[in-house]
C-alpha positions in Angstrom: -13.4 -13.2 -37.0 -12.2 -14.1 -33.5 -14.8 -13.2 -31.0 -14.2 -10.0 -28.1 -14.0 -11.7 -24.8 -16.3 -9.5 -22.5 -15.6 -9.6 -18.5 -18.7 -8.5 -17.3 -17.8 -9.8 -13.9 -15.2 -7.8 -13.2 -17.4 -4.9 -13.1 -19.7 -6.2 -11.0 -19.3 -3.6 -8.5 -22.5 -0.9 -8.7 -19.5 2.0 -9.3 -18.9 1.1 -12.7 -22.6 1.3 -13.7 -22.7 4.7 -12.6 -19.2 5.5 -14.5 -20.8 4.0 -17.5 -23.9 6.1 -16.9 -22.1 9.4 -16.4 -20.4 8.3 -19.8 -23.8 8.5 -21.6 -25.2 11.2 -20.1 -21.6 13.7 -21.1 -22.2 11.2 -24.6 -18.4 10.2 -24.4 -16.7 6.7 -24.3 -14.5 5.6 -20.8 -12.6 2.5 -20.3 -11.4 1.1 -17.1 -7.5 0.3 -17.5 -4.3 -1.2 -16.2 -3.7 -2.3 -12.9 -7.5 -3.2 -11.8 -7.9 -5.0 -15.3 -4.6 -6.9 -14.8 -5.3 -8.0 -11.3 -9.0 -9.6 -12.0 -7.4 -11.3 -15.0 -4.4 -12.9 -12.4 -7.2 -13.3 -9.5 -5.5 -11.0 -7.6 -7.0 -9.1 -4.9 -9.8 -6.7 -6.9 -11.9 -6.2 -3.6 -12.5 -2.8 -1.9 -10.0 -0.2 -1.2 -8.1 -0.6 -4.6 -7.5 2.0 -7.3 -9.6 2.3 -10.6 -7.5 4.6 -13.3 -10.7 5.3 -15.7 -9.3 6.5 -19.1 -12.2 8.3 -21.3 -12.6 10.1 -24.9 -13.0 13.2 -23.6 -12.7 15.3 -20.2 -11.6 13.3 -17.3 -12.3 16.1 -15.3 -15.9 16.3 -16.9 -16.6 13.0 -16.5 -15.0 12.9 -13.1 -17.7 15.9 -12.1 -21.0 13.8 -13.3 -19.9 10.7 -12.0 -20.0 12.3 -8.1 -23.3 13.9 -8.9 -24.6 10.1 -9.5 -22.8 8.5 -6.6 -24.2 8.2 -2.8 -22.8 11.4 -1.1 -21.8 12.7 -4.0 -18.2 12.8 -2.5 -15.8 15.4 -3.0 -13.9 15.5 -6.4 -10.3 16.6 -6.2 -8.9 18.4 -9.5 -5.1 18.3 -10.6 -5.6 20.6 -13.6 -1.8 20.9 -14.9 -2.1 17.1 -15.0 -6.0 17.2 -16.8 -6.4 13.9 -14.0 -9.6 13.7 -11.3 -9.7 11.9 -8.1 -13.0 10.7 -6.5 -12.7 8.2 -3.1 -15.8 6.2 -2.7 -17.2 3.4 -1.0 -13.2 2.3 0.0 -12.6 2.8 -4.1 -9.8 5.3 -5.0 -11.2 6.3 -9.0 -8.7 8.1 -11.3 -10.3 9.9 -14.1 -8.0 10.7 -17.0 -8.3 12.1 -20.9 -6.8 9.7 -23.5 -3.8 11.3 -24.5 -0.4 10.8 -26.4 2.7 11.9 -25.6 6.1 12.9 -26.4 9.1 13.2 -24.3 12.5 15.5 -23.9 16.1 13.8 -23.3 16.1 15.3 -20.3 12.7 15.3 -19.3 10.2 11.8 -17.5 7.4 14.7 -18.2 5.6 14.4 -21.3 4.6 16.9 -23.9 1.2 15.7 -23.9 -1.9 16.0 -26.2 -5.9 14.6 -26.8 -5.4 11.6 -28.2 -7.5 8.0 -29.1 -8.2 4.7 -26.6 -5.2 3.6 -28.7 -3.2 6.5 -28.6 -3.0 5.8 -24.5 -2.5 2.3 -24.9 0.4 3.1 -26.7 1.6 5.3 -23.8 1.4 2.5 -21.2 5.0 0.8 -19.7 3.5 -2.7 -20.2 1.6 -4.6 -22.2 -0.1 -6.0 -19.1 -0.7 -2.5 -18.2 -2.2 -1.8 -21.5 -5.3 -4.2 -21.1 -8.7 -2.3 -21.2 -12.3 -2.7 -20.4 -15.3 -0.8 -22.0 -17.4 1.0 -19.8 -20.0 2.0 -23.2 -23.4 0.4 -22.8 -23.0 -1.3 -26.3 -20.3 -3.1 -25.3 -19.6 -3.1 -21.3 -17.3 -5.5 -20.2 -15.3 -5.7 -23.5 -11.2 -6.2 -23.5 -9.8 -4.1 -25.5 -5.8 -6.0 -25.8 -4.2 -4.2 -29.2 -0.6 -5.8 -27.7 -1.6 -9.3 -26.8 -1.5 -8.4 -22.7 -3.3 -11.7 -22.3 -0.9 -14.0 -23.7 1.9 -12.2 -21.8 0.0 -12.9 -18.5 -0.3 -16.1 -19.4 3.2 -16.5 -19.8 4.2 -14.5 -17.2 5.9 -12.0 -19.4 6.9 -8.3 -18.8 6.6 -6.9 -22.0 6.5 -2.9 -23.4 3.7 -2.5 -26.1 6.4 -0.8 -27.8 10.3 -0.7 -28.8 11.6 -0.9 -25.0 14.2 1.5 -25.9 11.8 4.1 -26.6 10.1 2.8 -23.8 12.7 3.3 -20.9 14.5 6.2 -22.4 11.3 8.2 -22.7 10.7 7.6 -18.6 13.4 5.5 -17.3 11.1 5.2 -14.1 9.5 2.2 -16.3 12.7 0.1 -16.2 12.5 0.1 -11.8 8.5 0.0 -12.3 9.3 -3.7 -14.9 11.6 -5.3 -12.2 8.9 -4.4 -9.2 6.0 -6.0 -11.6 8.3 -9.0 -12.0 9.4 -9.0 -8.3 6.0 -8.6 -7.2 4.4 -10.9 -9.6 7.0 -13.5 -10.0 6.7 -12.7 -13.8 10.2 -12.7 -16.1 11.0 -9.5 -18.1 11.4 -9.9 -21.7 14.7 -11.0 -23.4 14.7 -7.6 -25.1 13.1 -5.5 -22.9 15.4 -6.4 -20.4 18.8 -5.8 -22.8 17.1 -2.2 -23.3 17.0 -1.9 -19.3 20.9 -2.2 -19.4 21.7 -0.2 -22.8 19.3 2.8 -20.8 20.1 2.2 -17.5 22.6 5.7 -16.8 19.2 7.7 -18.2 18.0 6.6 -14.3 19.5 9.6 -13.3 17.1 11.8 -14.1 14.1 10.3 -11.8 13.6 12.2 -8.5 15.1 10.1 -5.9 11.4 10.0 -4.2 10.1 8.1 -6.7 12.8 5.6 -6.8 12.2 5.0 -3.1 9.0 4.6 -3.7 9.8 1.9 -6.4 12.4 0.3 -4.0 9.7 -0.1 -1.3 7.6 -2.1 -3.2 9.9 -4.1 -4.4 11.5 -4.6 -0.4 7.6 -5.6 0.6 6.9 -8.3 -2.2 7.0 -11.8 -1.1 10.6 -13.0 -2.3 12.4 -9.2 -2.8 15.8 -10.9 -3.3 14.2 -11.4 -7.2 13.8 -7.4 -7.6 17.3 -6.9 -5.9 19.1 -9.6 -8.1 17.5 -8.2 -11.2 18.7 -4.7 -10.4 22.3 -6.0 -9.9 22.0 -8.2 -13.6 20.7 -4.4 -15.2 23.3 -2.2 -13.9 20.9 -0.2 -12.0 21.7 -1.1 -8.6 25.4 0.3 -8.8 23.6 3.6 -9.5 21.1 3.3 -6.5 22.4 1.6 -3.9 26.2 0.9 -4.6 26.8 0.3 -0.6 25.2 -3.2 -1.9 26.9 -4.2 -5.2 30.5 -3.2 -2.9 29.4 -6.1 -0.7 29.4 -8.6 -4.0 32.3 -10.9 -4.9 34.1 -13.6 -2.6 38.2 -13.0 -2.1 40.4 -15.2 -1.2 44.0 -15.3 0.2 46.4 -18.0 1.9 43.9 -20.2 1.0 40.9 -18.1 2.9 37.7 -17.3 1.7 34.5 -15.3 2.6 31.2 -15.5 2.0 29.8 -13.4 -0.8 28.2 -11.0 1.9 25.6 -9.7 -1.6 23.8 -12.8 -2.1 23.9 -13.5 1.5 22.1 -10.2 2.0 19.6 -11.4 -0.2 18.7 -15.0 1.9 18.3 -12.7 4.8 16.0 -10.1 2.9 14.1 -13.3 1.7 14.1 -14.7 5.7 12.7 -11.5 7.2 10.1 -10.8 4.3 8.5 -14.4 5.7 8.2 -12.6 9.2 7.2 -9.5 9.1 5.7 -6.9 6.7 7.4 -4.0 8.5 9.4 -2.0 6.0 11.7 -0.5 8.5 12.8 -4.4 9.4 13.4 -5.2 5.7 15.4 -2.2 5.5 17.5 -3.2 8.6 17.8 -6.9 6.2 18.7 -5.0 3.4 21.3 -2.8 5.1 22.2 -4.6 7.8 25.9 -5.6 6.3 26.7 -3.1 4.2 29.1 -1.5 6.6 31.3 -4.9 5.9 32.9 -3.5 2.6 34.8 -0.7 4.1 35.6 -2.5 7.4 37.2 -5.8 5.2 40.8 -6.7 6.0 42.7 -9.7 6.1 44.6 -11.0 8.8 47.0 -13.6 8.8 46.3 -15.5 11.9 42.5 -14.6 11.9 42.0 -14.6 8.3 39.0 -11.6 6.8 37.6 -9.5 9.1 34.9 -6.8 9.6 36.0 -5.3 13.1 33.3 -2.4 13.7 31.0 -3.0 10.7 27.8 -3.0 12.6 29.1 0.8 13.7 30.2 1.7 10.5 27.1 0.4 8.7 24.9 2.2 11.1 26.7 5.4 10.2 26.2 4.9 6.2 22.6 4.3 7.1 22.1 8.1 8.0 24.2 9.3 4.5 22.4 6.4 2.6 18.5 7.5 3.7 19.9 11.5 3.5 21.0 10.5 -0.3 18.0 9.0 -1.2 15.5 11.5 0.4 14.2 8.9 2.7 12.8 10.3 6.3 15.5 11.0 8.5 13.3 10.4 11.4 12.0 7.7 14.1 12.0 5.1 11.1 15.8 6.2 9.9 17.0 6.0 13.7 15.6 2.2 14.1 17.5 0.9 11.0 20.7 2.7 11.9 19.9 1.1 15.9 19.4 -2.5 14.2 22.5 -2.4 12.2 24.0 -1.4 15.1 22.7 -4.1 17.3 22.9 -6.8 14.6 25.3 -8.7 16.1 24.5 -8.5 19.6 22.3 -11.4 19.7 25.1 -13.7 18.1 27.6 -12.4 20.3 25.7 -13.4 23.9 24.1 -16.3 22.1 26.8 -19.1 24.1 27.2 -17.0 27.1 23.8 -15.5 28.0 24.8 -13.8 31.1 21.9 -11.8 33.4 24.6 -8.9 32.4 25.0 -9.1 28.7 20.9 -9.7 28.8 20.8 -6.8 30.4 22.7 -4.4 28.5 21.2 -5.7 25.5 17.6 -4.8 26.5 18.8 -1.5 27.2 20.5 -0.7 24.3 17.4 -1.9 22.3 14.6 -0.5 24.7 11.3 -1.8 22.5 13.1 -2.6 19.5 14.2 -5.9 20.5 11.7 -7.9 19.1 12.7 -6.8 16.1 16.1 -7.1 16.6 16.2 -10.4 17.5 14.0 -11.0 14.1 16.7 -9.7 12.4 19.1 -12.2 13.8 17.3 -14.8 13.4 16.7 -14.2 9.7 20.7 -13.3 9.9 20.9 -17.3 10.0 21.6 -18.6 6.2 24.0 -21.7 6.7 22.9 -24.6 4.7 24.3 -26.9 7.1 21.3 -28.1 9.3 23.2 -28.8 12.5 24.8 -25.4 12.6 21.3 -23.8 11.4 19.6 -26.2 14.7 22.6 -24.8 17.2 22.2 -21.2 15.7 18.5 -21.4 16.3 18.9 -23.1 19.9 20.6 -20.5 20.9 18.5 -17.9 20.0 15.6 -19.3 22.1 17.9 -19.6 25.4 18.5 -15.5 24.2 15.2 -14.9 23.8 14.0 -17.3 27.0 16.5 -14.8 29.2 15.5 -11.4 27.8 11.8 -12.5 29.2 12.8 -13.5 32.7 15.9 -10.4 33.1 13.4 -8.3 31.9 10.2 -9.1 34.4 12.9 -9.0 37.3 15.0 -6.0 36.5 12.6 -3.7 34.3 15.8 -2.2 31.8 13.9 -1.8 28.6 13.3 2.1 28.0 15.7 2.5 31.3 14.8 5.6 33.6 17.2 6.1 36.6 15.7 5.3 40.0 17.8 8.3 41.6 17.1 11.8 39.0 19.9 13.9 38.7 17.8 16.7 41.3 18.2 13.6 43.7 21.6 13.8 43.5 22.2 17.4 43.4 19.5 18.1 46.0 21.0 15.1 48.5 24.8 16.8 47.7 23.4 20.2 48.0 25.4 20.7 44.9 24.6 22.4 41.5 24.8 20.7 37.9 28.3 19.3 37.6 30.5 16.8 36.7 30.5 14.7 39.9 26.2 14.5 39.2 26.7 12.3 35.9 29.5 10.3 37.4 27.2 9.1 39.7 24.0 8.1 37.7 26.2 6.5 35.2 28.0 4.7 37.8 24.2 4.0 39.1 23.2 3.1 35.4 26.4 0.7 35.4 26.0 -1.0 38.8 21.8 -1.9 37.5 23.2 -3.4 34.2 26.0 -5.3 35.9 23.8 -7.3 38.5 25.3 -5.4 41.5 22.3 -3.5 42.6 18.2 -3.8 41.6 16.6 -1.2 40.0 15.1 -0.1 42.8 15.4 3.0 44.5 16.5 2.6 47.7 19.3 0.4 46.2 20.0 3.0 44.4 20.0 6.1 46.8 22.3 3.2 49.2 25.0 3.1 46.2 24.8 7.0 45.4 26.2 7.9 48.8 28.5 5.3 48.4 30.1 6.5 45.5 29.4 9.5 46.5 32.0 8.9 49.5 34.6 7.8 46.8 34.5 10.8 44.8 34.7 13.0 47.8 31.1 14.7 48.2 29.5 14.6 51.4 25.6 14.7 51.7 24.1 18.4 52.4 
């Protein structure tokens, strides 16, 4: 009879002595279950501040109640009752208490019918068999890995497995089928041969997941190490055509008179992949992610010039706004700084062999503090597999970057204020608000960017009553 391998270790931490405590005291057997076990057994991080989902025989509620009594503070428990979960945070550890329980699902339905069931019972419930891996918390047997689907072989081998038929599996909550290709994305694991043929035969049942949660899905898989794996797996199901079709439009390479382009898809992808090694900002691998996809609409071919994208940075900053309102994403500060990214995208590029004080300029102010990231973005925007042209790209990006620094301790343009108010001008004029007031601070705002005047205010209150004079107005 092969021999129960205990892990002991992994519940080193004095919490789960007093979970197993409050265990025996309510006489009722818990198990601590899924993500926690899964990431001791890959050495992942299992330090503070992670989530504990504790499954018991019984109330979790219960056993949620006598395991605050026991713990320092005796912190607050919070109670979702139509869900029969408890929350306790602790000591930087989030613990999720939870009755075993089976389920059964409506077509039309992710929420389960859902009843008291057996250890196994909830195993059976679980998206993957990795998921599925348990350890006792019972005093007879602490440490103990209960593993009725073989989780540990499919660790081993890297495998994303569902305990049961997959079809079952993803029709029952098709949320699974995004939550497999995040656990492969994130883990650099493959999903199973037929678990992933069940992802495509199900995938039109997506519809029915909120788009919250499939946001929520897409931003882990957008802040894993290498997304483009998550991305290109979504594109090989079928899924992404329902989620983000801006990006599957951008797939394919045409060609005419002998003229190609690049696939501007996979070339999304390296730049995705490029930024991710940069920066763990969302927002930024969200201005990667969308950053082209405004090339679609805006492709034509030209004779003489061959394809073109005229005005895809404006057109893709405009599809950001319908893409995050779609989606239920925030249409707020975060929304506004992909939409100015795509926008600015090319900018960089654009000034990169002619980086004039003027161009400089006008590119600070059009980015204000978002230039940093903006010239990340570029940056990772370089995927040509020819080294000198990737040297020359990058050259020119550090003259860029080497004249944003000196324009901007000289001239001061980033978050732009004028140096004459618009109660300057009216009060100098002895006029009231009026047309000839904004010709004159955007002819001041003009004159800055251009290099003909500082940004200074006596410069400034010089060239107002110039052109001032020009437009007829003469000072109060």
């Amino acid at each position: 009879m092969q021999q129960t391998p205990v892990y002991t270790q992994a519940l080193s931490d004095p919490v789960f002595r007093i979970i197993a405590k409050a265990s025996q005291n309510l006489n009722v057997s818990s198990y601590v279950i899924g993500g926690y076990v899964r990431d001791y057994l890959l050495e992942r991080n299992t330090s503070k501040e992670m989530d504990i989902d504790v499954v018991v025989i019984g109330s979790g509620i219960e056993l949620a109640k006598e395991v605050a009594k026991l713990l320092p503070g005796k912190p607050k428990v919070s109670i979702f009752k139509n869900f029969g979960t408890a929350m306790i945070k602790s000591s930087g550890w989030e613990l999720e208490f939870v009755g075993a329980r089976k389920e059964s699902y409506q077509k039309d339905s992710r929420k389960p019918a859902v009843e008291e069931g057996t250890l196994k019972d909830d195993q059976n419930r679980r998206d993957f068999t990795i998921n599925a891996l348990a350890l006792s918390l019972s005093e007879k047997d602490f440490g103990s890995l209960l593993d009725p689907f073989n989780g540990i072989e499919d660790l081993n081998a890297k495998l994303i497995r569902t305990p049961l038929d997959p079809d079952i599996t993803y029709s029952d909550d098709p949320l699974r089928m995004l939550r497999a290709i995040r656990f492969a994305t994130q883990l650099n694991f493959k999903i199973e041969k037929e678990s992933l043929e069940a992802i495509k035969r199900n995938k039109n049942r997506i519809k029915i997941i909120s788009k919250e949660r499939i946001v929520t899905e897409l931003n882990k898989i957008l802040l894993a190490q290498k997304p483009s794996i998550g991305f290109a797996l979504l594109l090989k199901v079928g899924l992404l055509d329902y989620i983000l079709p801006e990006l599957t439009a951008l797939q394919g390479v045409d060609e005419k008179d002998g003229q190609r382009h690049k696939d501007n898809f996979w070339h999304t992808l390296e730049v995705v992949d490029n930024i991710a090694e940069t920066t763990d900002n969302l927002w930024l691998r969200w201005a990667a992610l969308l950053h082209d996809i405004g090339k679609a609409p805006t492709k034509r071919f030209d004779k003489d010039t061959g394809w073109t994208f005229h005005s895809h940075e404006f057109v893709g900053s405009k599809m950001v706004y319908k893409l995050f309102k779609r989606l239920r994403m925030p249409l707020n500060d975060k929304m506004k700084l992909v939409q100015k990214l795509v926008l600015l995208s090319s900018r960089p590029i654009a000034i990169s062999n002619d980086v004039t004080d003027s161009a400089v300029r006008r590119l600070i102010f059009d980015a204000g503090d978002s230039i940093e990231d903006l010239m990340l973005l570029c940056e990772a925007d370089i995927t040509t597999k020819n080294p000198r042209k990737f040297r020359t790209y990058h050259n020119n990006f550090k003259r860029v970057r080497k004249k944003i620094k000196e324009v901007e301790e000289r001239d001061h343009v980033r978050n732009f204020q004028p140096p004459v108010s618009g109660e300057e001008i009216m009060h100098f004029y002895g006029i009231g608000p009026s047309r000839e007031v904004g010709i004159i601070k955007e002819a001041i705002k003009e004159a800055i960017l251009e290099g003909v005047i500082p940004n200074e205010k006596d410069a400034a209150m010089e060239f107002m009553q110039t052109k001032g004079a020009e437009i007829g107005l003469t000072p109060a």
